[in-house]
N, C-alpha and C positions, 0 to 999 in steps of 0.2 A: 473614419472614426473621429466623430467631434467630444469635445467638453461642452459643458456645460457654460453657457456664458458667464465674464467675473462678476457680471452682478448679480450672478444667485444669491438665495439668503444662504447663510452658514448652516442654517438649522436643514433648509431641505436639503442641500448638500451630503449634509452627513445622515441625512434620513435614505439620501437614494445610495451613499456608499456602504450602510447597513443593508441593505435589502441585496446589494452584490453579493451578501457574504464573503465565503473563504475566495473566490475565482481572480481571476488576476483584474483589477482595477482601474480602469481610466480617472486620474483625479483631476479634479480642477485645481489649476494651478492655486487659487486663493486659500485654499485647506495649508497649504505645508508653508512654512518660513523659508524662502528661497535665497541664494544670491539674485539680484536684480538679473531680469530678465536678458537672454543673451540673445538679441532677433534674430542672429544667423542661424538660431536651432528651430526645428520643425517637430520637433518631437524630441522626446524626454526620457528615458527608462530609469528608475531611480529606485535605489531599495534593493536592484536583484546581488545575487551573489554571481559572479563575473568569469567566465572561461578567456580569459585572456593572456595572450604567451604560455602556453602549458598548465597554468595554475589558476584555481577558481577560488576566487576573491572579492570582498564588496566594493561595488564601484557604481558607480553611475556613469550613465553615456547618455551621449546627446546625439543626434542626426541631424547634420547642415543643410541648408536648404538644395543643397548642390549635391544631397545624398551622402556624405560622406561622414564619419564617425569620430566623434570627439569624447575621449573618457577624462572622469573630473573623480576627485574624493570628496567632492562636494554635491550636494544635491544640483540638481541641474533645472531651468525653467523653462518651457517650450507650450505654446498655446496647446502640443497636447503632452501630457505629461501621464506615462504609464506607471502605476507601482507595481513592481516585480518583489517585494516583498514577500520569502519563502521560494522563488523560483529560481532559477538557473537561466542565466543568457549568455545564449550561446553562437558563435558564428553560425548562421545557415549551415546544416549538414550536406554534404557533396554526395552524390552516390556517381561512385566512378563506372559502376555494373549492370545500368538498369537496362530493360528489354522493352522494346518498343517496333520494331523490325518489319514484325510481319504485314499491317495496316494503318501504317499511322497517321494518314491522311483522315480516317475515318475515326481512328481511335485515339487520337493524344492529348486531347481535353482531357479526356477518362483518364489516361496513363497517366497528368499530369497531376487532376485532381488528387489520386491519390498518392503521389508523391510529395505535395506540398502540405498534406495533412497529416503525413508523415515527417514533418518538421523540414526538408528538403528544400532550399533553394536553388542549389545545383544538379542536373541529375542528366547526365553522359552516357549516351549508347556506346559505351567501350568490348562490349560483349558482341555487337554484330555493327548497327549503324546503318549505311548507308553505301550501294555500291559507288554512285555519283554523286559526292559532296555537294557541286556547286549548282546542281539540281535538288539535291535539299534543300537547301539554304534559299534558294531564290524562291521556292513555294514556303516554307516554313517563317521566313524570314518576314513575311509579308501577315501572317498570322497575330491572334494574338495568345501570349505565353502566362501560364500562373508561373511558371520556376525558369530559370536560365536551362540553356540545351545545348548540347553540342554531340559532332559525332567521332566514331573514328569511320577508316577507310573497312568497309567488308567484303571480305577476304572472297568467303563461301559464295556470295552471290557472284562475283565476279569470275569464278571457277565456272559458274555454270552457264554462265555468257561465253567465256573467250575458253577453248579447248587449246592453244597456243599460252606455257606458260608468259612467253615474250609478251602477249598482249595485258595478261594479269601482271607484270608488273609495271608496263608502260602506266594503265589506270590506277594502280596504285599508287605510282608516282603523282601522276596529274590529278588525283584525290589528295594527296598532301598539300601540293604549290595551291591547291583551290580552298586550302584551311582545315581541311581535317585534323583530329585532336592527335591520330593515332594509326594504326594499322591492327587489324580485332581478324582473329582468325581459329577455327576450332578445328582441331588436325582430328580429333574424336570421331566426332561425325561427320569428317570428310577427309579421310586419312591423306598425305603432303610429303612425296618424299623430303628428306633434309636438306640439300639444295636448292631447293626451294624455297625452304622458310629461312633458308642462309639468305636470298638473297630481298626478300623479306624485313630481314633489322636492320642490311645493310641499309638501305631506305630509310627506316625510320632515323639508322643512328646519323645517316648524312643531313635528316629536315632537324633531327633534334626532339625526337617524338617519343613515344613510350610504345613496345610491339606488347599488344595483348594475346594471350596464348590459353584456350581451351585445351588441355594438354592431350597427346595420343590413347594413354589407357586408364581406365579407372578399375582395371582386378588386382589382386592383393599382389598375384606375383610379377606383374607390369610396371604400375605405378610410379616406381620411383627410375623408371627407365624415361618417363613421360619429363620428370623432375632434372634428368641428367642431360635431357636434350634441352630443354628452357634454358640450363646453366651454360651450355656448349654456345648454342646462338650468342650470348651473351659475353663470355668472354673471347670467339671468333670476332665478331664484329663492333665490341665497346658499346656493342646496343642497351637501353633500357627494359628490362624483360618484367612487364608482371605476368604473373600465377591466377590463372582466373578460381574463382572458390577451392583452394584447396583441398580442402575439407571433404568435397564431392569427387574432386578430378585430381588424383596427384599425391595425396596424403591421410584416405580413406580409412589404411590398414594400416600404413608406415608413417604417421605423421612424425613421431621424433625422429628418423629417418630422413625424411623431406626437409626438414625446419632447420638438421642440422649442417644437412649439404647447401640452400641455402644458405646458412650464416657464414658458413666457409669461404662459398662464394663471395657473399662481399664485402669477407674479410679479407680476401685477394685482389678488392678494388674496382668487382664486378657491382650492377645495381640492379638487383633483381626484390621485387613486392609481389606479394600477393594477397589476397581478400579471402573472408569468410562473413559468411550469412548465419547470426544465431537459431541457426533450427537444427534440431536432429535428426531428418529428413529430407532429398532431395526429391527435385519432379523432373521431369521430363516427356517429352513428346514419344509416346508410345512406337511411332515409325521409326525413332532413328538408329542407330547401328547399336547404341546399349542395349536395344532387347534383342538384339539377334542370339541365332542360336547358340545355346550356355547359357544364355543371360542365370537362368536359377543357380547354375553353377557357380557363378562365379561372384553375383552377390548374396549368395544365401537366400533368398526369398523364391515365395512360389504365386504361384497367377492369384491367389487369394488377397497378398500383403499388396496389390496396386490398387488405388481407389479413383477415378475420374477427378479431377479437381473442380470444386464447385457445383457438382453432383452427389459426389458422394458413392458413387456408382461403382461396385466391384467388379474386377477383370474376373474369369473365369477361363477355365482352360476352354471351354464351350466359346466364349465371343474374345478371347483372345486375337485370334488371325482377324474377325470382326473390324476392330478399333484399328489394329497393325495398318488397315487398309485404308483406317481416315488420318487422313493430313490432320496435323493442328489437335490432335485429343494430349492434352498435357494430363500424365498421370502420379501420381505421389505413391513412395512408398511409407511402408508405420514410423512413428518414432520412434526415436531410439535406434534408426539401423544406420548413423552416426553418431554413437556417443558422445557426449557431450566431452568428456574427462578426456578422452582417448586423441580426442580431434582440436574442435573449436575452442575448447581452453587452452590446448598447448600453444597454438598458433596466436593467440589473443594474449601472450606472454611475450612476445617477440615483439621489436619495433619496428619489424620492416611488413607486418601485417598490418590489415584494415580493415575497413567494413564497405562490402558492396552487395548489391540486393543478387545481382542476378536475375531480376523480375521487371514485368510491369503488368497493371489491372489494365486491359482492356476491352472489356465490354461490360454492359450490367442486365441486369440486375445482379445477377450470380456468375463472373469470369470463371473462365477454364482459366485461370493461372494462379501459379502457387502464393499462399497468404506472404511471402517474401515483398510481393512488389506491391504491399500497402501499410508492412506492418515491421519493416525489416530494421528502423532506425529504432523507433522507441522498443521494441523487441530488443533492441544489443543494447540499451539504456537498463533496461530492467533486468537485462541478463547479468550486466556486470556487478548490477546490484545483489543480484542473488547468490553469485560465485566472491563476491569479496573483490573486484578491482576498481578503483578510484574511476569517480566520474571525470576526474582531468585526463585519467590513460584512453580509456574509452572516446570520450571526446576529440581526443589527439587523432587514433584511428577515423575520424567521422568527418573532420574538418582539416585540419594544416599537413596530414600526412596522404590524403589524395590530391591534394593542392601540391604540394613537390613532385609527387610523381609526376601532376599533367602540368609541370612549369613550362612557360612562363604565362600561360594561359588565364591561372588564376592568382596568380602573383598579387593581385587586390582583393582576392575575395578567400573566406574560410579562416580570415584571421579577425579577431577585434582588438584596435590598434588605431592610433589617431590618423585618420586621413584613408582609413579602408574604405571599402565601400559596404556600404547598409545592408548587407544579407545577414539574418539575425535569427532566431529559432528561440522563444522562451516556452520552457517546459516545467512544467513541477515534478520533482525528483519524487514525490512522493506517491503519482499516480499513476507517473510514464509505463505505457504498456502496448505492444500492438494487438489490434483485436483480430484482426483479419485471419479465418480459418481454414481448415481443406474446404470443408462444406461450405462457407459464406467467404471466399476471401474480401465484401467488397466493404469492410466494415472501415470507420476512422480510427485512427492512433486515441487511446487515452491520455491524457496529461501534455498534450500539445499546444500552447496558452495562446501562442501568438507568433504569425511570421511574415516579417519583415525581407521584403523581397527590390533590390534596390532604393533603397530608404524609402517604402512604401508600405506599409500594414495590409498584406496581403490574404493573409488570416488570421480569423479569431472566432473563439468561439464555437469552433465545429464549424465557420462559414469561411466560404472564401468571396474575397468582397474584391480585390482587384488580380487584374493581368499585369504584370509588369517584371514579366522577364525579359529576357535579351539573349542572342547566339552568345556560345562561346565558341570563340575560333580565330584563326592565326590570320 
């Protein structure tokens, strides 16, 4: 992204900054009355209204040549100087939940693109990840990245390698020492006696790590048994417990139920989070243990309410066993068979909740995966707007309260704050929205202006114009 050189004339200047219209603006420094020029800044954002420390407020910031962030209440000069005038800047959003697991050697361009255009400069396979960390890391490492990444240790694959628990947590182990974010495991679709997942936190709480938990049941009369084992782990072992999607797994039926046992919990000094996705329907892989027999029973729907994702394509009692029998057919149920009222509002009231996709797009033209993994930030942007919660609460959930849970990992990054580091996200409050659908999920976020990806302007514009993320890990 250049300016314009300082000897343009003034007149074509302000003839090409008309022609930008209302979009967010690259100006040349020579238009605005500056403080003299400060050459340690490399770029300038000036004019926006400011997410910083909890509270959004006008401010200007600067990025050092060495990437790192300087706020002034003074307009700021940098050979490039963005006007964020009407927009929101905000730390890069963190997705602590995103899915990328099954091919992502093949697929994590794709995964990544539409994570960074989704305002996202951090985005964390916390949900599955990788069976061998330090075989990640030494192919991915070597790659190049739109968003920062990182993984946790996964659970599920390593179950289906080593039939000796002793050897699943030996590699558990040696997945932490090797920088894993985390320990991701889903007891749902791979049910785990409790001894097991006891000694599971014990692990994370001795590396100092966060144990991620797909919880055991998602029917009305299970759910909160799912909830009372997360809190057990937790206060057994001193471990860090988050709730993977609530919302779907845990607090379906029972969410004040859930959110209260929860707050109990760590009001007794336990530290248990958890996450939700603003939709009002979940997806899932047609093969796994949720559709087995009951399934209509037990969530109210019949083979007509599943639709293929990215097809469109309806189950029928006729090609039901059909799809049962393809690996990988991710299927969506209607909206609304998570109320909004009932679930993801109440949880989005709480402070120890957050926003995670649960997703990622990989493949194109038209993924089998749910519009979550392209559309899930500015979606819970517009959502909050619609429900009535301040874009600083919401914010909070998106950026400094995934950053505490994965401490000390991002300890520089998801705050704006003098000396952080330049992951940035400017959005306009007034257009934010994710488009991405059952039938198309591969669409871009609306009202996504610009993102800054280690003090690097990574996107604009609907385009992504560089690579420059980096691992995250210990």
């Amino acid at each position: 992204m250049k300016t314009q050189p300082s000897t343009s004339s003034r007149r074509r200047v302000l003839k090409q900054l008309a022609l930008a219209g209302t979009g967010l603006a690259i100006a040349p420094t020579a238009l605005v009355s500056l403080r003299p020029r400060t050459d340690s800044l490399k770029i300038a954002i000036n004019n926006g209204k400011v997410f910083s420390q909890g509270s959004i407020r006008p401010l200007h910031l600067g990025i050092t040549q060495d990437n790192r962030l300087r706020l002034s209440t003074e307009l700021l000069n940098a050979p490039t100087v963005i006007d964020a005038s009407g927009k929101i800047v905000s730390p890069g959003f963190v997705d602590i939940l995103a899915d990328n697991a099954s091919n992502p050697k093949n697929t994590y361009r794709i995964f990544e693109k539409y994570k960074i255009s989704d305002g996202c400069t951090t985005v964390l396979q916390m949900h599955g990840g990788d069976e061998y960390p330090a075989a990640f890391h030494q192919y991915f490492d070597r790659q190049p990245h739109y968003v920062n990444y990182g993984i946790g240790v996964f659970v599920m694959r390593l179950k289906y390698i080593y039939s000796n628990p002793k050897d699943v947590y030996r590699y558990v182990e040696k997945g932490l020492e090797e920088g894993a974010l985390g320990v991701c495991h889903s007891i749902e679709y791979q049910p785990t006696p409790f001894e097991e997942l006891l000694e599971y936190a014990k692990l994370v709480q001795k590396y100092d790590r966060p144990l991620f938990l797909h919880l055991r049941h998602s029917s009305k009369e299970k759910e909160l048994e799912g909830v009372s084992e997360a809190i057990a782990l937790a206060q057994q072992t001193g471990a860090r417990v988050h709730i993977d999607h609530l919302h779907s797994t845990g607090g379906t039926y029972n969410m004040p139920a859930a959110l209260e046992m929860i707050d109990n919990a760590n009001n007794m000094g336990m530290e248990i989070t958890t996450c939700v996705y603003p939709y009002s329907y979940w997806a899932t892989y047609i093969a796994s243990k949720r559709f087995d027999a009951g399934w209509q029973q037990r969530f109210g729907l019949t083979y007509e309410d599943l639709t293929v994702v990215g097809t469109g394509a309806k189950i029928t009692a006729q090609n039901f066993d059909f799809y049962r029998k393809q690996m990988g057919v991710l299927v969506a149920v209607p909206e609304g068979t998570v109320p909004f009222d009932k679930t993801v509002n109440l949880a989005l009231q709480t402070d120890f909740c957050m926003i995670g996709s649960d997703g990622g797009i990989e493949s194109e033209p038209r993924a089998n995966n749910h519009p979550r993994g392209a559309g899930c930030f500015a979606t819970a942007l517009r959502h909050a707007q619609n429900i009535g919660m301040s874009l600083d609460k919401m914010l909070t959930k998106m950026t400094s309260l995934p950053a505490k849970l994965m401490r000390p990992s991002l300890n520089e990054r998801a705050v704006i704050k003098d000396k952080a580091i330049a992951d940035i996200t400017i959005f306009d409050p007034k257009t934010i929205q994710g488009k991405a659908t059952v039938t198309n999920p591969n669409q871009f976020s609306e009202g996504i202006e610009c993102v800054i990806v280690n003090g690097h302007i990574a996107y604009r514009d609907k385009k992504i114009l560089l690579s420059k993320g980096v691992p995250i890990r210990y």
